[in-house]
PDB file of N, H, CA, C and O in Angstrom:
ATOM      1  N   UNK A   1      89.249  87.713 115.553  1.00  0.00           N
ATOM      2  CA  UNK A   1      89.835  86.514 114.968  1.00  0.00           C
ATOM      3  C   UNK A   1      89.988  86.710 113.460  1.00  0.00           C
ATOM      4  O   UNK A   1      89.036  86.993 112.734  1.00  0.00           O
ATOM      5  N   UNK A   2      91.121  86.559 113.074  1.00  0.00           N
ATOM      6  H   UNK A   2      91.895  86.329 113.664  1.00  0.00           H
ATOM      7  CA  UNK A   2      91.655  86.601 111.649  1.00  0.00           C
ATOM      8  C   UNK A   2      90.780  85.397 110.676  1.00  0.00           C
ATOM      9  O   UNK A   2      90.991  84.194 110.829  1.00  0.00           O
ATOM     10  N   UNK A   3      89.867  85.894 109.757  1.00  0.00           N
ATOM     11  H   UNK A   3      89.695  86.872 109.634  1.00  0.00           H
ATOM     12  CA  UNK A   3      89.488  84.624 108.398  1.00  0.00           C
ATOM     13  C   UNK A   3      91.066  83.934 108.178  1.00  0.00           C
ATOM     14  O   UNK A   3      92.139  84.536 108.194  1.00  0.00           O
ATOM     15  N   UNK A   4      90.805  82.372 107.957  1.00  0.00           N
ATOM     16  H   UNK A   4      89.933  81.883 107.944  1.00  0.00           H
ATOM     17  CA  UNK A   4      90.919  81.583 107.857  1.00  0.00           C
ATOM     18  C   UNK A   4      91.502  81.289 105.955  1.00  0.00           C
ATOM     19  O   UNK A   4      91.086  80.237 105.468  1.00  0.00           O
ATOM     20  N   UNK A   5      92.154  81.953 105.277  1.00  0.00           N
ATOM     21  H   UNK A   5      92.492  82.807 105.673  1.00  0.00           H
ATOM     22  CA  UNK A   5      92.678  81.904 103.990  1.00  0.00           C
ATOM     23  C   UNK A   5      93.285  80.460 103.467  1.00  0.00           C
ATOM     24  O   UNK A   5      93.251  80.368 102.240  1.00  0.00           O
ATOM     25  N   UNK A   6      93.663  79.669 103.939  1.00  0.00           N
ATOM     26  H   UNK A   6      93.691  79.744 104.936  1.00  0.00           H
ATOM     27  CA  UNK A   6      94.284  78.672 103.691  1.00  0.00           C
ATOM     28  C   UNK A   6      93.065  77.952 102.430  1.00  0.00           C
ATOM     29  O   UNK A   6      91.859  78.194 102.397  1.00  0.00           O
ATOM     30  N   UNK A   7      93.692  77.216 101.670  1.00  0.00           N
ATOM     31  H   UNK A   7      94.672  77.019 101.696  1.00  0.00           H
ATOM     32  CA  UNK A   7      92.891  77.073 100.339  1.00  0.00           C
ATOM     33  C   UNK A   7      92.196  77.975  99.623  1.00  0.00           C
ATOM     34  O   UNK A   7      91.446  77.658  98.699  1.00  0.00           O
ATOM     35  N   UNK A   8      92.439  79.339 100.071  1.00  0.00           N
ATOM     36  H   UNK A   8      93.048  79.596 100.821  1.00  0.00           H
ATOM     37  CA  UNK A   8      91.670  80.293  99.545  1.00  0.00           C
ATOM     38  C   UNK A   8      92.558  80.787  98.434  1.00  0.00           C
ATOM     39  O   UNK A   8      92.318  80.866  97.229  1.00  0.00           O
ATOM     40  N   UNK A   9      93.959  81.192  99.316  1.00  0.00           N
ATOM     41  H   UNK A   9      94.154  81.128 100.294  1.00  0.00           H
ATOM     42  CA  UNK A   9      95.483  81.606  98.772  1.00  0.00           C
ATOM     43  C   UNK A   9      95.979  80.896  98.186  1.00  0.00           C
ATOM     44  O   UNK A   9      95.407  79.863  98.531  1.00  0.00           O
ATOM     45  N   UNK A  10      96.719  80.614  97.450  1.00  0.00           N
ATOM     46  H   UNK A  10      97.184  81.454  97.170  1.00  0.00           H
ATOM     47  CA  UNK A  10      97.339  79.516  96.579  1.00  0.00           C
ATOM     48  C   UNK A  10      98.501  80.360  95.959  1.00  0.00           C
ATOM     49  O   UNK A  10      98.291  81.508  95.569  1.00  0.00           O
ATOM     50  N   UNK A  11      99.838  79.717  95.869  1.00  0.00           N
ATOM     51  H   UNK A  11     100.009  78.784  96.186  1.00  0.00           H
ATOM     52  CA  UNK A  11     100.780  80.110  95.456  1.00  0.00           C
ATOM     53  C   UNK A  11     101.708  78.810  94.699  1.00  0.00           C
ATOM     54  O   UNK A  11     102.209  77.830  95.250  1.00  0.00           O
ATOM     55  N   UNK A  12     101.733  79.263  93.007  1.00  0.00           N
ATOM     56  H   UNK A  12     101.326  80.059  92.559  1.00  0.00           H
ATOM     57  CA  UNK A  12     101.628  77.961  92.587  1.00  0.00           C
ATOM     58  C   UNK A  12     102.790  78.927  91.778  1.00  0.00           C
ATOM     59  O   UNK A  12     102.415  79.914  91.144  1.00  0.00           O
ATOM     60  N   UNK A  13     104.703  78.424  91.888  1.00  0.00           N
ATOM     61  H   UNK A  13     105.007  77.622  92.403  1.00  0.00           H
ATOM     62  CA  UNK A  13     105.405  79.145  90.998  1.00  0.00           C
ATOM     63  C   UNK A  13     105.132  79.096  89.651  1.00  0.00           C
ATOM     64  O   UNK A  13     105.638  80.132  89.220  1.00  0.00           O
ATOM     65  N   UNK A  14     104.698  78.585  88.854  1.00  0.00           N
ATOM     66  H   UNK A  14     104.287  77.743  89.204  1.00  0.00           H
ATOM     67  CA  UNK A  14     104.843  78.630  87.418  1.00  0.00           C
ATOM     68  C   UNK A  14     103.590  79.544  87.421  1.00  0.00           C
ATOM     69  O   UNK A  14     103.842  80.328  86.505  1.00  0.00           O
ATOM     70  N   UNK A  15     102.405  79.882  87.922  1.00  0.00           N
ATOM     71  H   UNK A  15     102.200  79.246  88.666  1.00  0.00           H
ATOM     72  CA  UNK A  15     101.380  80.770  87.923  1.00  0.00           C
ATOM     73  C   UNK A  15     101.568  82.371  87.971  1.00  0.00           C
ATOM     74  O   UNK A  15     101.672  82.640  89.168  1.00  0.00           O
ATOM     75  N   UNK A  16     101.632  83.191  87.447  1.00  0.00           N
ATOM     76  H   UNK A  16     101.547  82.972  86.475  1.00  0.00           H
ATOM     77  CA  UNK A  16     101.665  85.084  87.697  1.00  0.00           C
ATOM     78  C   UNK A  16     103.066  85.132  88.092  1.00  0.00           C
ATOM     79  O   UNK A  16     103.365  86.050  88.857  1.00  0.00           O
ATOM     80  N   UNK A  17     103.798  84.494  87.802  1.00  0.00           N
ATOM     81  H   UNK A  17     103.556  83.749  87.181  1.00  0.00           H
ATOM     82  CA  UNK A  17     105.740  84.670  88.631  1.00  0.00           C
ATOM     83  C   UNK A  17     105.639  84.178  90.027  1.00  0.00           C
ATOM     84  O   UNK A  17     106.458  84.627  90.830  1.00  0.00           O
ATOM     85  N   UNK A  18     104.753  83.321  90.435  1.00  0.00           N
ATOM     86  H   UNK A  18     104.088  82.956  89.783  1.00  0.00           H
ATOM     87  CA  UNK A  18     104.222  82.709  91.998  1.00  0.00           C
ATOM     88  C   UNK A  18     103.735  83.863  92.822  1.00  0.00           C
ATOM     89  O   UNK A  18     104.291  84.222  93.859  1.00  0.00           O
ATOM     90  N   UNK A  19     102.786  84.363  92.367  1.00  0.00           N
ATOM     91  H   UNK A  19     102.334  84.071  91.524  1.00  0.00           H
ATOM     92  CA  UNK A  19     102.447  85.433  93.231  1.00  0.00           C
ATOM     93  C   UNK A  19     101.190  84.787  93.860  1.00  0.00           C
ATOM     94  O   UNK A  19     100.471  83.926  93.352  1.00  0.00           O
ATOM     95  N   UNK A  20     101.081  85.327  94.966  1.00  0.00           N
ATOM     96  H   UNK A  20     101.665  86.026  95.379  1.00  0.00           H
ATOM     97  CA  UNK A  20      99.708  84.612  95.361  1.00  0.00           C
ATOM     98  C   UNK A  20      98.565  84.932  94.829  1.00  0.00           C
ATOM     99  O   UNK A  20      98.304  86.031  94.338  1.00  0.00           O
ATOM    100  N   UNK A  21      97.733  83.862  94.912  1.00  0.00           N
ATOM    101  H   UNK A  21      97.945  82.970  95.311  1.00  0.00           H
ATOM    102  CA  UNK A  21      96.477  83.719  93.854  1.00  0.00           C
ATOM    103  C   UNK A  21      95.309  83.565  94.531  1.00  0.00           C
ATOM    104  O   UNK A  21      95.593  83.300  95.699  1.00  0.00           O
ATOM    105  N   UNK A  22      94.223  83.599  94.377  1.00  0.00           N
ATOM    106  H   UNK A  22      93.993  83.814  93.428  1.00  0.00           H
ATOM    107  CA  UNK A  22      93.167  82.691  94.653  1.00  0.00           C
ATOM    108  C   UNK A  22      92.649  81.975  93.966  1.00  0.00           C
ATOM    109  O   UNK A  22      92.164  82.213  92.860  1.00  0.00           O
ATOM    110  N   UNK A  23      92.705  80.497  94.837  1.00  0.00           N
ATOM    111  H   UNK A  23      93.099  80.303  95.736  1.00  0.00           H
ATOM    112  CA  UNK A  23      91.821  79.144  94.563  1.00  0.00           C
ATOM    113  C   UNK A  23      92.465  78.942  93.127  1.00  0.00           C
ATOM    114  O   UNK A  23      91.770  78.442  92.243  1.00  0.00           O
ATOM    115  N   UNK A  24      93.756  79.312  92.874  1.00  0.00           N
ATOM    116  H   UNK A  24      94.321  79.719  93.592  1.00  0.00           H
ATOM    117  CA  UNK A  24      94.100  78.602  91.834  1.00  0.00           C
ATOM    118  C   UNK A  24      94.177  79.430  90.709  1.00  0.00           C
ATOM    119  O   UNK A  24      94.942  79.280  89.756  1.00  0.00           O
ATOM    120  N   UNK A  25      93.196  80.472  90.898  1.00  0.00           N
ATOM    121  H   UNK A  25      92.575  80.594  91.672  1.00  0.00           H
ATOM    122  CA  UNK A  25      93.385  80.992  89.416  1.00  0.00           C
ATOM    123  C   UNK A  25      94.336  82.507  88.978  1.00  0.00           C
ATOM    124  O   UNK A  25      95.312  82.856  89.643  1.00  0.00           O
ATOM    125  N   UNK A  26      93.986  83.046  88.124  1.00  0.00           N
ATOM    126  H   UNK A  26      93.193  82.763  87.584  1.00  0.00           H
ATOM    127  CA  UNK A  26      95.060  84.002  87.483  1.00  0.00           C
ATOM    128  C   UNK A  26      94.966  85.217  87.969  1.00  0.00           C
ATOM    129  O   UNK A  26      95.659  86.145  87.554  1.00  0.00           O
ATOM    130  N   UNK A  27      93.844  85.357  89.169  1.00  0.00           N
ATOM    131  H   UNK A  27      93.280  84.603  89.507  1.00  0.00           H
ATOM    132  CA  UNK A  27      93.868  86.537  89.652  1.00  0.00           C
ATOM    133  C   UNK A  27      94.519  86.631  90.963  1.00  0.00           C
ATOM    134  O   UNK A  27      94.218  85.862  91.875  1.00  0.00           O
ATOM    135  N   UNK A  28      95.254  87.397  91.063  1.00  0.00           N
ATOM    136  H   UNK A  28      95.499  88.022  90.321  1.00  0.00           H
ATOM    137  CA  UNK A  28      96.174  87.710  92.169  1.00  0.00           C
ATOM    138  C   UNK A  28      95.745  88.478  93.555  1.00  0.00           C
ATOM    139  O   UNK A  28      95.097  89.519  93.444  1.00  0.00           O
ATOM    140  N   UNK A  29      96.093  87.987  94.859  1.00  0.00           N
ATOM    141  H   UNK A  29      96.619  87.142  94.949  1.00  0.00           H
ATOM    142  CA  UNK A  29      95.491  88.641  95.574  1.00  0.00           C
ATOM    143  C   UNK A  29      96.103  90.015  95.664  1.00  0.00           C
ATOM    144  O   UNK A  29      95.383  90.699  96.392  1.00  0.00           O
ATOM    145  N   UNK A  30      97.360  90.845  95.126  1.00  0.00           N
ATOM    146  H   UNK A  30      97.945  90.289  94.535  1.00  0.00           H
ATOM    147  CA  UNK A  30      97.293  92.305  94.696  1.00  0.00           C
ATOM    148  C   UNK A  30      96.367  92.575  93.705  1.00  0.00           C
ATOM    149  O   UNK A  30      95.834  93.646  93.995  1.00  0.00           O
ATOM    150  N   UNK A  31      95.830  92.043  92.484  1.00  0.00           N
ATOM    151  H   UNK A  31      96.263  91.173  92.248  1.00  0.00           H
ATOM    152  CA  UNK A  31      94.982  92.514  91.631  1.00  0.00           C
ATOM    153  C   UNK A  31      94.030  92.826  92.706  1.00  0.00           C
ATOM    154  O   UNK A  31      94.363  93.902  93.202  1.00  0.00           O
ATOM    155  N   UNK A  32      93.270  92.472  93.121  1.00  0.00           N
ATOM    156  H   UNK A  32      93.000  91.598  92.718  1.00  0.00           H
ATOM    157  CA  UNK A  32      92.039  92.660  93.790  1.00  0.00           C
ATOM    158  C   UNK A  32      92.484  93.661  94.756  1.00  0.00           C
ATOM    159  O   UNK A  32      91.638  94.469  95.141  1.00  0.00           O
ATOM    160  N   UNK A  33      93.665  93.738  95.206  1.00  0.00           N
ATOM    161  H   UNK A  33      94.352  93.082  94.893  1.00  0.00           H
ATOM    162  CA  UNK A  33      94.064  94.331  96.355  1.00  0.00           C
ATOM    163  C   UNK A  33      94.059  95.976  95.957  1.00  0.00           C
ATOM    164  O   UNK A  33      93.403  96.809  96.583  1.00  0.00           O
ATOM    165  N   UNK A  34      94.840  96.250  94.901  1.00  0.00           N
ATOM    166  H   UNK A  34      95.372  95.573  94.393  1.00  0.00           H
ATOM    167  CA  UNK A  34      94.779  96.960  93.903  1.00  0.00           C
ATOM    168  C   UNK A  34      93.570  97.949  93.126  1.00  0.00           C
ATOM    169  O   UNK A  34      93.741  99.091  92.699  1.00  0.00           O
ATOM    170  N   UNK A  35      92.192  97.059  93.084  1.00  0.00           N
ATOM    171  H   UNK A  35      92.053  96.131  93.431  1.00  0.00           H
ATOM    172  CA  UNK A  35      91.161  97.194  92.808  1.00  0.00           C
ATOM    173  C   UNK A  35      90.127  98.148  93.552  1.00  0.00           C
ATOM    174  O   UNK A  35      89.283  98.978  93.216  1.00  0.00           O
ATOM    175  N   UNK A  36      90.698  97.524  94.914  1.00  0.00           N
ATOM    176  H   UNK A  36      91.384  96.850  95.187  1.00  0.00           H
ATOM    177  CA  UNK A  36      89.937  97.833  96.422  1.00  0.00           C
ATOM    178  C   UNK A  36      90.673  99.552  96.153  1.00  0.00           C
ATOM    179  O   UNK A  36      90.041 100.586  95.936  1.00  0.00           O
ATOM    180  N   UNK A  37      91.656  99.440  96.224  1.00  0.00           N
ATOM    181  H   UNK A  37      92.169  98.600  96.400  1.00  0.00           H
ATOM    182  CA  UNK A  37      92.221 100.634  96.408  1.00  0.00           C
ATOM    183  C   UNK A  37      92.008 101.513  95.223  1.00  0.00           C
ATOM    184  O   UNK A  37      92.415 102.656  95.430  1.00  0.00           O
ATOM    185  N   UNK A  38      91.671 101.387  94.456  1.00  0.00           N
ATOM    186  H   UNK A  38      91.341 100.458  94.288  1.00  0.00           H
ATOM    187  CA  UNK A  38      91.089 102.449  93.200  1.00  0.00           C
ATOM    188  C   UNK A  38      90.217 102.671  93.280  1.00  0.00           C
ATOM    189  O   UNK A  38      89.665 103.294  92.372  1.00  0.00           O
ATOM    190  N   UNK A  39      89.439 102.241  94.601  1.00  0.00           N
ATOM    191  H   UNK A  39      89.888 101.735  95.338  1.00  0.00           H
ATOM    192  CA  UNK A  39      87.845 102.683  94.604  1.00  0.00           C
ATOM    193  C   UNK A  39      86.391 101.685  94.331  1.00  0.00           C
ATOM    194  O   UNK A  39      85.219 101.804  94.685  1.00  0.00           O
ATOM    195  N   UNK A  40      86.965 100.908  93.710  1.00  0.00           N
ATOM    196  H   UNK A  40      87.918 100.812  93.422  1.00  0.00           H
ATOM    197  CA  UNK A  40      85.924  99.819  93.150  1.00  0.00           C
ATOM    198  C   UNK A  40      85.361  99.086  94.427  1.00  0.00           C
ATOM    199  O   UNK A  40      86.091  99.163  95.415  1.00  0.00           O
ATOM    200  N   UNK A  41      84.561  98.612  94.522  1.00  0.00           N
ATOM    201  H   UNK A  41      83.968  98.550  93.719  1.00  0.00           H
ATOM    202  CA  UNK A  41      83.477  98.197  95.546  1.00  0.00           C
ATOM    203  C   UNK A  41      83.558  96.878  95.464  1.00  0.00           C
ATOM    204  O   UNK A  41      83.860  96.405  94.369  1.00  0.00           O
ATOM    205  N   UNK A  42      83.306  95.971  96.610  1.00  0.00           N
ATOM    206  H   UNK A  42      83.060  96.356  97.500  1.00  0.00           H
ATOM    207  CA  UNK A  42      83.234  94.457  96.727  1.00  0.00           C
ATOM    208  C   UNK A  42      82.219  94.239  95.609  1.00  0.00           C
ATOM    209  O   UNK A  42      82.536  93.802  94.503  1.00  0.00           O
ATOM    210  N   UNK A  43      81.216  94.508  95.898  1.00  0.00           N
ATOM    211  H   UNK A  43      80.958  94.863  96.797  1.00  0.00           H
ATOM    212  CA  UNK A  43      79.760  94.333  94.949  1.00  0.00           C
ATOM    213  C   UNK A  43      80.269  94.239  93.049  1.00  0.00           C
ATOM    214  O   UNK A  43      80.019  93.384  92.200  1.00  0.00           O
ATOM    215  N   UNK A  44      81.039  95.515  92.982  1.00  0.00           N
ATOM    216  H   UNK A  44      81.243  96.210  93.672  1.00  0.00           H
ATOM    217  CA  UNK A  44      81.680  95.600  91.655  1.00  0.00           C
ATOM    218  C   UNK A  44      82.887  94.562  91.312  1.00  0.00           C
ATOM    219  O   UNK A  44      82.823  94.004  90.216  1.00  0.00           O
ATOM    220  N   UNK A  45      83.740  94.330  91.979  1.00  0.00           N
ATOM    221  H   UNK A  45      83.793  94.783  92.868  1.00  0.00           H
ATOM    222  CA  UNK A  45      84.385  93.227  91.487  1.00  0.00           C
ATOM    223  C   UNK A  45      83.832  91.838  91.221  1.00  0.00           C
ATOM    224  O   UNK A  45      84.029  91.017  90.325  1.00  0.00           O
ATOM    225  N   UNK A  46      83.048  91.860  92.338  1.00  0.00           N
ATOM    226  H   UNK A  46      82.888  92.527  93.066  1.00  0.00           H
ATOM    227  CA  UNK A  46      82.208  90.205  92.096  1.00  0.00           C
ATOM    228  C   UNK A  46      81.917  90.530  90.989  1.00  0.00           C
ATOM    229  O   UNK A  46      82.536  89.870  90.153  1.00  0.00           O
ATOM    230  N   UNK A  47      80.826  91.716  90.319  1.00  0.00           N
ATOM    231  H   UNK A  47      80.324  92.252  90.997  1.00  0.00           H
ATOM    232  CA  UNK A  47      80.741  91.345  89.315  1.00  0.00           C
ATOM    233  C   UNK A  47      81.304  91.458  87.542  1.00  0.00           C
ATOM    234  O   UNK A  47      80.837  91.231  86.426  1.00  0.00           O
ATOM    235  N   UNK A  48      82.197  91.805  87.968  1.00  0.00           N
ATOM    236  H   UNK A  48      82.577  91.989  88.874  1.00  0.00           H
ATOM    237  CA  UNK A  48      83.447  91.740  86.596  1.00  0.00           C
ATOM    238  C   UNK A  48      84.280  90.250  86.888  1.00  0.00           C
ATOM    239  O   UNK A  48      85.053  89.794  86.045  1.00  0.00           O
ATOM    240  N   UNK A  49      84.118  89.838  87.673  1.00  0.00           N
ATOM    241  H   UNK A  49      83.490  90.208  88.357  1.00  0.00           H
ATOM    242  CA  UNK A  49      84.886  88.147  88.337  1.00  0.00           C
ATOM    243  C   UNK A  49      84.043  87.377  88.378  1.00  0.00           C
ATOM    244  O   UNK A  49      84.191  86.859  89.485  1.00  0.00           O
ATOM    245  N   UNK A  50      83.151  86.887  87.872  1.00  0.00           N
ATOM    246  H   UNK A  50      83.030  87.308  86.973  1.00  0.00           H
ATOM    247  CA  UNK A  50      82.090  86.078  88.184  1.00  0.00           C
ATOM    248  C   UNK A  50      82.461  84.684  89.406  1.00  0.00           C
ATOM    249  O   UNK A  50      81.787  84.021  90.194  1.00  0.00           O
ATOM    250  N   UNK A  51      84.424  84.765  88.854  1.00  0.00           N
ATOM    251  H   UNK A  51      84.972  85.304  88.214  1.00  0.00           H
ATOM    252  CA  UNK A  51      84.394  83.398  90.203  1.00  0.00           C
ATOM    253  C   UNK A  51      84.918  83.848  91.345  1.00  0.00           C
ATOM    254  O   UNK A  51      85.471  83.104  92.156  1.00  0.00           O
ATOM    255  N   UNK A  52      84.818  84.783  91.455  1.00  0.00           N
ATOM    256  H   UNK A  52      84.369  85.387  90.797  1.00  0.00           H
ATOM    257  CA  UNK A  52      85.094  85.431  92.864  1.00  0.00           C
ATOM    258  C   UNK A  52      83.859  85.380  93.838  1.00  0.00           C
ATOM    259  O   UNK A  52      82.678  85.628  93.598  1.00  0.00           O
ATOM    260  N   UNK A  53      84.459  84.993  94.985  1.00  0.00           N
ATOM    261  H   UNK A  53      85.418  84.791  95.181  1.00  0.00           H
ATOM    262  CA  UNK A  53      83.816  85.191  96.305  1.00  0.00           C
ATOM    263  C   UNK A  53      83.795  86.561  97.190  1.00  0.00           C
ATOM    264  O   UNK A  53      84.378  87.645  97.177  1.00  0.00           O
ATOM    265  N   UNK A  54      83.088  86.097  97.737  1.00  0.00           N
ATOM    266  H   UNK A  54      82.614  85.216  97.747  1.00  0.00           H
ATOM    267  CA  UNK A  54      82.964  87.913  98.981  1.00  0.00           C
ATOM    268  C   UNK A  54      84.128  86.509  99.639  1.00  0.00           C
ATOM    269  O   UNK A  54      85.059  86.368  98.847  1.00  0.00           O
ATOM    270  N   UNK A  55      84.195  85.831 100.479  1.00  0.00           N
ATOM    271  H   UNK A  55      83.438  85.945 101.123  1.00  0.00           H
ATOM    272  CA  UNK A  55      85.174  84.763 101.228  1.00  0.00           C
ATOM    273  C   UNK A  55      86.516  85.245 100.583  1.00  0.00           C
ATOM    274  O   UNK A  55      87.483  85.745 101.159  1.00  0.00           O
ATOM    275  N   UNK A  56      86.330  84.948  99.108  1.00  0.00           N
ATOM    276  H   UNK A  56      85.545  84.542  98.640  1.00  0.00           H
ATOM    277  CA  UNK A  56      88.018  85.109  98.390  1.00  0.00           C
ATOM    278  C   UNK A  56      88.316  86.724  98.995  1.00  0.00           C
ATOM    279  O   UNK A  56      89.261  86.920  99.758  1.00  0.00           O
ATOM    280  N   UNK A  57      87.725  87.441  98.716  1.00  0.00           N
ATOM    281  H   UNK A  57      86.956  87.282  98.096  1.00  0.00           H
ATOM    282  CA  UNK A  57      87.972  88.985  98.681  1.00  0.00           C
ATOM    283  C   UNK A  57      87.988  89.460 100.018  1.00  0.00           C
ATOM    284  O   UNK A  57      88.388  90.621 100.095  1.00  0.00           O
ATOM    285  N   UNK A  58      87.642  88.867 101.224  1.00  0.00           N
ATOM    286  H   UNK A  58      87.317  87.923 101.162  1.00  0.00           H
ATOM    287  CA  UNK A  58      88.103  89.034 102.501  1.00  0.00           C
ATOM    288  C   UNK A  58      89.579  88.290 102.814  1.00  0.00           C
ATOM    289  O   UNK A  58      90.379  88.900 103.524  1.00  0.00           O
ATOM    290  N   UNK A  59      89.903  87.083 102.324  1.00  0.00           N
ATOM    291  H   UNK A  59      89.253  86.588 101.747  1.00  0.00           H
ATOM    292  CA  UNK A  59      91.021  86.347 102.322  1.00  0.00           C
ATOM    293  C   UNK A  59      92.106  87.107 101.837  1.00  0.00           C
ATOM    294  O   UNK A  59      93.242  87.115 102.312  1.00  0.00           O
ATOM    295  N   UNK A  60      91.567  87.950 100.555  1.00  0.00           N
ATOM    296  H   UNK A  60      90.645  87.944 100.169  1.00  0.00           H
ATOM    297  CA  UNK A  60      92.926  89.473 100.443  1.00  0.00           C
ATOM    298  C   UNK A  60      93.375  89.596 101.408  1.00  0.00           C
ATOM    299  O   UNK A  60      94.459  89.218 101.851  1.00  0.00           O
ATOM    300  N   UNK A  61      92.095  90.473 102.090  1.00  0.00           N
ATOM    301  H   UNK A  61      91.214  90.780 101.729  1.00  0.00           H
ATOM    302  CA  UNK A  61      91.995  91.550 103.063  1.00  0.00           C
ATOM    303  C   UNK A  61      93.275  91.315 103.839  1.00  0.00           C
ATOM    304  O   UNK A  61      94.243  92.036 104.084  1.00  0.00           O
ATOM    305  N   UNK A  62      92.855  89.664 104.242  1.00  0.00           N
ATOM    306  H   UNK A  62      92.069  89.079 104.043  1.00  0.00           H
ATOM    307  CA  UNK A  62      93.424  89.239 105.361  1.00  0.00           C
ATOM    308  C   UNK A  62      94.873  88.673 105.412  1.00  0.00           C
ATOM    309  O   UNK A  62      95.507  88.555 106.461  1.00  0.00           O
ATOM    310  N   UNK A  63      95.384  88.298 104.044  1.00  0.00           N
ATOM    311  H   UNK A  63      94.869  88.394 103.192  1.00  0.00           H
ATOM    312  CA  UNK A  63      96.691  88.014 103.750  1.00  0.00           C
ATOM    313  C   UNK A  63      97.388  88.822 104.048  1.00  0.00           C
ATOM    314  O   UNK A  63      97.357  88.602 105.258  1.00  0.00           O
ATOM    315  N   UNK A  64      98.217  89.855 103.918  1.00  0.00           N
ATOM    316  H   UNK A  64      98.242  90.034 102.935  1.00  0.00           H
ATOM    317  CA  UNK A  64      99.006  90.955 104.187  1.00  0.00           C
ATOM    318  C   UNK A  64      99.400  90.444 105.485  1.00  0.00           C
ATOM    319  O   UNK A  64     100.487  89.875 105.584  1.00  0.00           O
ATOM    320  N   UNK A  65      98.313  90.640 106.928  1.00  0.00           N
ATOM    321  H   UNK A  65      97.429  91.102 106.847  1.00  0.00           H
ATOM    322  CA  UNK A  65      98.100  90.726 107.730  1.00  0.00           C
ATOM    323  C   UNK A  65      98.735  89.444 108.884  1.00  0.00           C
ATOM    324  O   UNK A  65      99.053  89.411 110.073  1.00  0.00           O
ATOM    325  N   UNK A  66      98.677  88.269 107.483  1.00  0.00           N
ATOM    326  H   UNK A  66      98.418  88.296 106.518  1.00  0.00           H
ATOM    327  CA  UNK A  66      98.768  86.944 107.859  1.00  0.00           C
ATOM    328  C   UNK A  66     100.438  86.186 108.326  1.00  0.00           C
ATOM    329  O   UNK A  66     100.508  85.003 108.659  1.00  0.00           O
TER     330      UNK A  66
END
């Protein structure tokens, strides 16, 4: 069963050129997506993001997909 992203994702046009976001803010679910793929670790982004979730950062995962 696919996580459940809805309020997680947010796509607000005047925000990043409407790219999708999480929960509103300026980070994009490619930034993170991006991140993952350079190697950086869940553990490590949480902590350079302090408002990031392990929830938000599976909701990436799972967008593409969605």
């Amino acid at each position: 069963m696919q996580p459940d992203y809805t309020g997680i994702i947010t796509v607000e046009p005047g925000k990043r050129g409407g790219k999708p976001c999480i929960r509103g803010l300026r980070i994009t679910v490619y930034d993170i997506l991006e991140y993952l793929a350079s190697g950086m670790t869940e553990p490590e982004i949480l902590a350079d993001f302090s408002d990031l979730t392990r929830e938000d950062i599976r909701a990436c995962l799972a967008f593409p997909a969605g």
